[in-house]
Backbone as CSV, one residue per row, in Angstrom:
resi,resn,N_x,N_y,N_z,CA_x,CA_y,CA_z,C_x,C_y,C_z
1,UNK,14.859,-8.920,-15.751,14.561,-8.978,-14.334,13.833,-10.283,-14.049
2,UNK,14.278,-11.435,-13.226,13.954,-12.093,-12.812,12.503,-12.095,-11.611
3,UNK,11.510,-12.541,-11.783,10.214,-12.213,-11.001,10.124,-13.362,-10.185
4,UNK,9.367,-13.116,-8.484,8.973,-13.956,-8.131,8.330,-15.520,-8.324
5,UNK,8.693,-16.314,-8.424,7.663,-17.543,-8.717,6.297,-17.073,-8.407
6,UNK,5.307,-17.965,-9.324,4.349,-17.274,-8.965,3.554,-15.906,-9.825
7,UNK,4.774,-15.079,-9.516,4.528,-13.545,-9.966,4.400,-13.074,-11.308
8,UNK,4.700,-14.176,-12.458,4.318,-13.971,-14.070,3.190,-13.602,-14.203
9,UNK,2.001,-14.555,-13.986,0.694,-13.929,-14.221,-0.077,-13.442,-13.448
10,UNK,0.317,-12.487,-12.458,-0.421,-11.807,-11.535,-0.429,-10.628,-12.330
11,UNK,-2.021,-10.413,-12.070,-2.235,-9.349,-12.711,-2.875,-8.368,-11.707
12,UNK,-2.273,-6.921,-12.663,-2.795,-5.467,-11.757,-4.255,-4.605,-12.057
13,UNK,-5.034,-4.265,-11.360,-5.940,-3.158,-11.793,-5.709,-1.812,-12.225
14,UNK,-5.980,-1.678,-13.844,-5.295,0.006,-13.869,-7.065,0.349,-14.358
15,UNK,-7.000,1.690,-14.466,-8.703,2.376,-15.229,-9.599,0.898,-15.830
16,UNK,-9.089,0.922,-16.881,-9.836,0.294,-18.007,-9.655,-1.175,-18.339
17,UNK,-9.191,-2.002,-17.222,-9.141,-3.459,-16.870,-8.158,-4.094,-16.253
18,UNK,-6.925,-4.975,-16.941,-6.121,-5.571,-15.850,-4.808,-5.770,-16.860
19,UNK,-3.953,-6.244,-16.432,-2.856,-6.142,-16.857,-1.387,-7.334,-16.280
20,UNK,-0.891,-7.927,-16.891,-0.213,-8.829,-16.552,1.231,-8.012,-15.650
21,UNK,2.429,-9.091,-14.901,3.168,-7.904,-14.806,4.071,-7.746,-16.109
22,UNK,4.193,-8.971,-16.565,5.051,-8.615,-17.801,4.464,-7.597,-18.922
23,UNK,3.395,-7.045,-18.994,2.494,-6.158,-20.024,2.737,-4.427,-19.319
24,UNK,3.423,-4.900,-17.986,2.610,-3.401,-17.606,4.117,-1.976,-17.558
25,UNK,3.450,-1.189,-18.482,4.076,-0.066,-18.177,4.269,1.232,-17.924
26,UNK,3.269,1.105,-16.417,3.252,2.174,-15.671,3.904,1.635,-14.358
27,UNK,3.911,3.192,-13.784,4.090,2.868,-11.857,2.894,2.149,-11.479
28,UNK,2.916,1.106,-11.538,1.796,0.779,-10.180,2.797,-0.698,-9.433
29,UNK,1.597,0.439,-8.217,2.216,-0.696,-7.215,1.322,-1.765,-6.016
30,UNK,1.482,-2.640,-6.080,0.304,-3.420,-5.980,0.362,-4.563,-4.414
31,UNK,-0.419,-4.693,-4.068,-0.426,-5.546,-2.741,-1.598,-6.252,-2.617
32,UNK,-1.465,-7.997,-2.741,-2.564,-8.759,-2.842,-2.444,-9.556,-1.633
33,UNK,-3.703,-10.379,-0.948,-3.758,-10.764,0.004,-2.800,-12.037,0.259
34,UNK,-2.442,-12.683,-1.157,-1.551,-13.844,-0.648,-0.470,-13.391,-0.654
35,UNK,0.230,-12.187,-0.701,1.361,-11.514,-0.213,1.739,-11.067,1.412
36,UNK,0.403,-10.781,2.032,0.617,-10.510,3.591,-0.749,-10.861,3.936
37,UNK,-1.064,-11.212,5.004,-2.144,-11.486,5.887,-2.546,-10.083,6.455
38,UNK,-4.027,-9.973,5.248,-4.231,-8.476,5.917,-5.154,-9.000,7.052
39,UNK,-5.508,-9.711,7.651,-6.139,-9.794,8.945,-5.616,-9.312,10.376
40,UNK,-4.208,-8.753,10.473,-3.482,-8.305,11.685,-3.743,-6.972,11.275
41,UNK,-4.094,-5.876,10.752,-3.945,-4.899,10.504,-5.554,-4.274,10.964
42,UNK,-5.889,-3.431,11.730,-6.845,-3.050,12.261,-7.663,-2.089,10.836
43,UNK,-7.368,-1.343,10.318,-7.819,-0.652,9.563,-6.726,-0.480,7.994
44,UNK,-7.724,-0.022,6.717,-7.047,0.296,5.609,-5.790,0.828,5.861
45,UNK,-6.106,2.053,6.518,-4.773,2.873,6.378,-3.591,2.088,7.131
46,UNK,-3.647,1.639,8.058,-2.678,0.598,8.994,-2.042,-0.187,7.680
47,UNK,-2.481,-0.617,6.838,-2.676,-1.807,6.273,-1.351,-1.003,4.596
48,UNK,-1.833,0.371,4.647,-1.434,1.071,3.577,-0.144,2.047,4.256
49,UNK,0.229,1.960,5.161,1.520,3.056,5.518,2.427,2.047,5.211
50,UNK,3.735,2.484,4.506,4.680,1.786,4.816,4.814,0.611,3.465
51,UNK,3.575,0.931,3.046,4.010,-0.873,1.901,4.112,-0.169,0.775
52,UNK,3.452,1.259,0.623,3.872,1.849,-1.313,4.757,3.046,-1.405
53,UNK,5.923,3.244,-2.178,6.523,4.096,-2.103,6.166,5.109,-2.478
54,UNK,6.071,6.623,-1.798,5.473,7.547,-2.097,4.431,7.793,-1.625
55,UNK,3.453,6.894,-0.773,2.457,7.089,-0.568,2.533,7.232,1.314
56,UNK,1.579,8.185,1.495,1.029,8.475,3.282,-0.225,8.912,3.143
57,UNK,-0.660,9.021,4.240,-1.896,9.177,5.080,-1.691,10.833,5.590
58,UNK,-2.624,11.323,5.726,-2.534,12.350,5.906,-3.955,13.275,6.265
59,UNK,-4.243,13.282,7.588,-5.966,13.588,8.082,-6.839,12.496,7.191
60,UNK,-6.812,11.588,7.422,-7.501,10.223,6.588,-7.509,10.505,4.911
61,UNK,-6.789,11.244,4.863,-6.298,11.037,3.046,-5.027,10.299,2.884
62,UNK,-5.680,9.425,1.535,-3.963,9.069,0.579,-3.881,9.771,0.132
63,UNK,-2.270,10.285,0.635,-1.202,11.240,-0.303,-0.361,10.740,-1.261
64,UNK,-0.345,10.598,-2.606,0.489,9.871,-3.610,1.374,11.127,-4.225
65,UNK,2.976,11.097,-3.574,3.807,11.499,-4.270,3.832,13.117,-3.201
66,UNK,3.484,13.510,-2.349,3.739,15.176,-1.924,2.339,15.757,-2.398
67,UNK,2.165,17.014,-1.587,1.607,17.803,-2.062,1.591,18.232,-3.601
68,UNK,0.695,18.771,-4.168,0.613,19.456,-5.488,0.031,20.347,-5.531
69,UNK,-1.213,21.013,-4.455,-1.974,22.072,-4.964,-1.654,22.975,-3.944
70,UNK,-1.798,23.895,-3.625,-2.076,24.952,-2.631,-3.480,25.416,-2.136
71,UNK,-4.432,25.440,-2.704,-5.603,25.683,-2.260,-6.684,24.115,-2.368
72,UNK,-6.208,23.246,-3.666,-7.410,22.387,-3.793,-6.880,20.732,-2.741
73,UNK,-7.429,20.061,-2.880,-7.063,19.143,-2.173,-6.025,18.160,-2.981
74,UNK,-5.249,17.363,-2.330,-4.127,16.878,-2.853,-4.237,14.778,-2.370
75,UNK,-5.819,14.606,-2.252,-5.824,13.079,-1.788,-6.109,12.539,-3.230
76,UNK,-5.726,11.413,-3.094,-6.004,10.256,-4.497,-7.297,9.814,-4.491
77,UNK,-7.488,9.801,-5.696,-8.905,8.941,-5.725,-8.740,7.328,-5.237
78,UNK,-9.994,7.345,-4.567,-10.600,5.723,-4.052,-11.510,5.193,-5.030
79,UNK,-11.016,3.711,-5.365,-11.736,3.051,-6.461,-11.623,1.701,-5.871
80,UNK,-13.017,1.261,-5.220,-13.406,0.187,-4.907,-14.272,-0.431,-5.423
81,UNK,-13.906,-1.719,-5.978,-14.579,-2.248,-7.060,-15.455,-2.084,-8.138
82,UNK,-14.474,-0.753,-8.435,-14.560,-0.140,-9.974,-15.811,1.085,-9.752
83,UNK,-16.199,1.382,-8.359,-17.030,2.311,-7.765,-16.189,3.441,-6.868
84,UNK,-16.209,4.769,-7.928,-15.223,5.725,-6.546,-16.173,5.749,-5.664
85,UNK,-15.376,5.898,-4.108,-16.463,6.555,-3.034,-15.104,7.688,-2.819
86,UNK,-15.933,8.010,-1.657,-15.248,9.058,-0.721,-14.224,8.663,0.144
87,UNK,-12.753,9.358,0.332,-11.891,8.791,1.486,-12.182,8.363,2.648
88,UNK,-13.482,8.493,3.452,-14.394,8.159,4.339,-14.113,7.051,4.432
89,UNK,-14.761,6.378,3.013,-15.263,5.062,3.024,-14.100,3.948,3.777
90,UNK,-12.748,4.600,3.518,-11.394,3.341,3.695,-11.291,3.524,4.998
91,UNK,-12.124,4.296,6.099,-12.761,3.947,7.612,-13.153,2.933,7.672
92,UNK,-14.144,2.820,6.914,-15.546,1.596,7.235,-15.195,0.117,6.799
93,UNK,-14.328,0.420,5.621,-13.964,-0.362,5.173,-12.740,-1.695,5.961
94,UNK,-13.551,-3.077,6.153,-12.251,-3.653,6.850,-11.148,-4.396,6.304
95,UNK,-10.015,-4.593,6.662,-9.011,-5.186,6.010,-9.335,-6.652,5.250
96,UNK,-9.740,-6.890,6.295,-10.753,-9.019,6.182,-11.123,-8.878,5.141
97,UNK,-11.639,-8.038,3.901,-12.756,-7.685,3.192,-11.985,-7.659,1.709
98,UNK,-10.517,-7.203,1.979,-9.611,-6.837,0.766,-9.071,-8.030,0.006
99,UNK,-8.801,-7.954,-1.086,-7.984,-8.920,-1.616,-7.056,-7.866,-2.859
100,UNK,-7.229,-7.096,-2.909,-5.812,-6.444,-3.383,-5.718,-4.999,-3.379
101,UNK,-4.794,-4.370,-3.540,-4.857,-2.445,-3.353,-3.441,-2.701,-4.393
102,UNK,-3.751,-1.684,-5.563,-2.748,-1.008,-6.375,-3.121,0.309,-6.470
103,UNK,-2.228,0.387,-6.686,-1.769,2.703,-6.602,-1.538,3.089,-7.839
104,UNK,-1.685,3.550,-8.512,-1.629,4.209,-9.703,-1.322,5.611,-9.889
105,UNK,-0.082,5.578,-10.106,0.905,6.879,-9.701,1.012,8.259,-11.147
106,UNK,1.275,7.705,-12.138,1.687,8.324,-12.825,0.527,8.393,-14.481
107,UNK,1.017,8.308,-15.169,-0.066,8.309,-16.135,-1.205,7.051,-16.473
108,UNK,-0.930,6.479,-15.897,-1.915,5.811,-15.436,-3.182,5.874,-15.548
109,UNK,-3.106,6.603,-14.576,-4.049,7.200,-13.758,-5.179,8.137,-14.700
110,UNK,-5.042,9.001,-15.597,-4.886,9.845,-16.314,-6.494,9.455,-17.080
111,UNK,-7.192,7.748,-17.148,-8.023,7.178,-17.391,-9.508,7.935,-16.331
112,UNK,-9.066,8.707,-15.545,-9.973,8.908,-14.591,-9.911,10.302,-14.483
113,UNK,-9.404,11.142,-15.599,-9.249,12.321,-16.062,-8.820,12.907,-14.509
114,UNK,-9.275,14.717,-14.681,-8.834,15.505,-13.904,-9.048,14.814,-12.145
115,UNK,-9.666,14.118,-11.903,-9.983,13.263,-10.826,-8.761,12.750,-10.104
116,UNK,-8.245,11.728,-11.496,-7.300,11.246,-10.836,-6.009,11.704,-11.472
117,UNK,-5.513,13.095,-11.065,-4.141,13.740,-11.218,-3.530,13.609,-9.788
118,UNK,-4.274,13.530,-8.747,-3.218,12.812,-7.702,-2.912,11.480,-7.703
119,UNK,-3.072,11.102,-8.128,-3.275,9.323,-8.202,-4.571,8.399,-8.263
120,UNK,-4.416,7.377,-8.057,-5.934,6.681,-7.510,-4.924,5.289,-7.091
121,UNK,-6.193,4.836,-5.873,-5.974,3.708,-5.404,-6.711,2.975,-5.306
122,UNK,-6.541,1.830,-5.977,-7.875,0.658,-6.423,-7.704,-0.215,-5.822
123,UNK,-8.903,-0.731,-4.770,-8.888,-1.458,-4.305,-9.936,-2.808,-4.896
124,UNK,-9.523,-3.846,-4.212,-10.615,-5.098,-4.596,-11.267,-5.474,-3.617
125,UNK,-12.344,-5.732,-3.506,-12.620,-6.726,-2.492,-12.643,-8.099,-2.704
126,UNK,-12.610,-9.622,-1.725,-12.861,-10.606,-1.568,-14.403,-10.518,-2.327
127,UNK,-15.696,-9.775,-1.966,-17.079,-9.717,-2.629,-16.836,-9.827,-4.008
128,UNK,-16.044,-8.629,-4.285,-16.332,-7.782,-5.334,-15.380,-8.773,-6.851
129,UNK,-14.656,-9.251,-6.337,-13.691,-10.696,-6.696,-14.361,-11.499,-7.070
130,UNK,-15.479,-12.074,-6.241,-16.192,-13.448,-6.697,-16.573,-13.951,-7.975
131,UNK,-16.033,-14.913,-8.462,-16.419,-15.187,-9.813,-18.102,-16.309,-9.574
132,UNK,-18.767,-16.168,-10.222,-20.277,-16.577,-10.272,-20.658,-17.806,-10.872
């Protein structure tokens, strides 16, 4: 498979550090700021419908992949700069602020034990990015 120019050494956030694309073999799916100008997009979720397959919004939850539970909740974990918060947080949180979101679909994920059996979605920030 031929990759974007560019796109060899971009690397993804999974659990336990980063990953080239040629290294990586899980589902993830990834969206960095020099790919789209997240500054037109009013909020996270605006920003997140529509760009990962499998994934929606749903009463301010990410849904990765359908329902799965019947009684427990079925949103993905939020992992912003390597800190879960609460689905809340991707309210407060503004687009201006991001510099990448990958989804972590499948076993993956699995690094963040029973937590993350719906998925998780890791985000970066521009802050949280800064090299020192």
């Amino acid at each position: 498979m031929k990759l974007k120019p560019g796109r060899e050494n971009r690397e993804y956030a999974i659990g336990y550090g980063h990953v080239t694309d040629k290294d990586k073999l899980y589902a993830i799916s990834s969206l960095h700021d020099g790919d789209l100008d997240f500054s037109q997009y009013s909020s996270v979720y605006d920003l997140i419908i529509g760009r990962f397959p499998g994934v929606e919004i749903k009463n301010g939850e990410v849904i990765i992949r359908g329902s799965k539970s019947f009684m427990g909740s079925n949103a993905a974990l939020i992992v912003v700069d390597g800190v879960i918060v609460d689905n809340n947080y991707l309210g407060m949180l503004s687009p201006n602020d991001i510099s990448s979101i990958d989804v972590l679909k499948d076993s993956s994920s699995s690094i963040y034990g029973a937590r993350g059996a719906n998925g998780v979605v890791i985000i970066g920030t521009k802050r949280g990015t800064e090299k020192k």
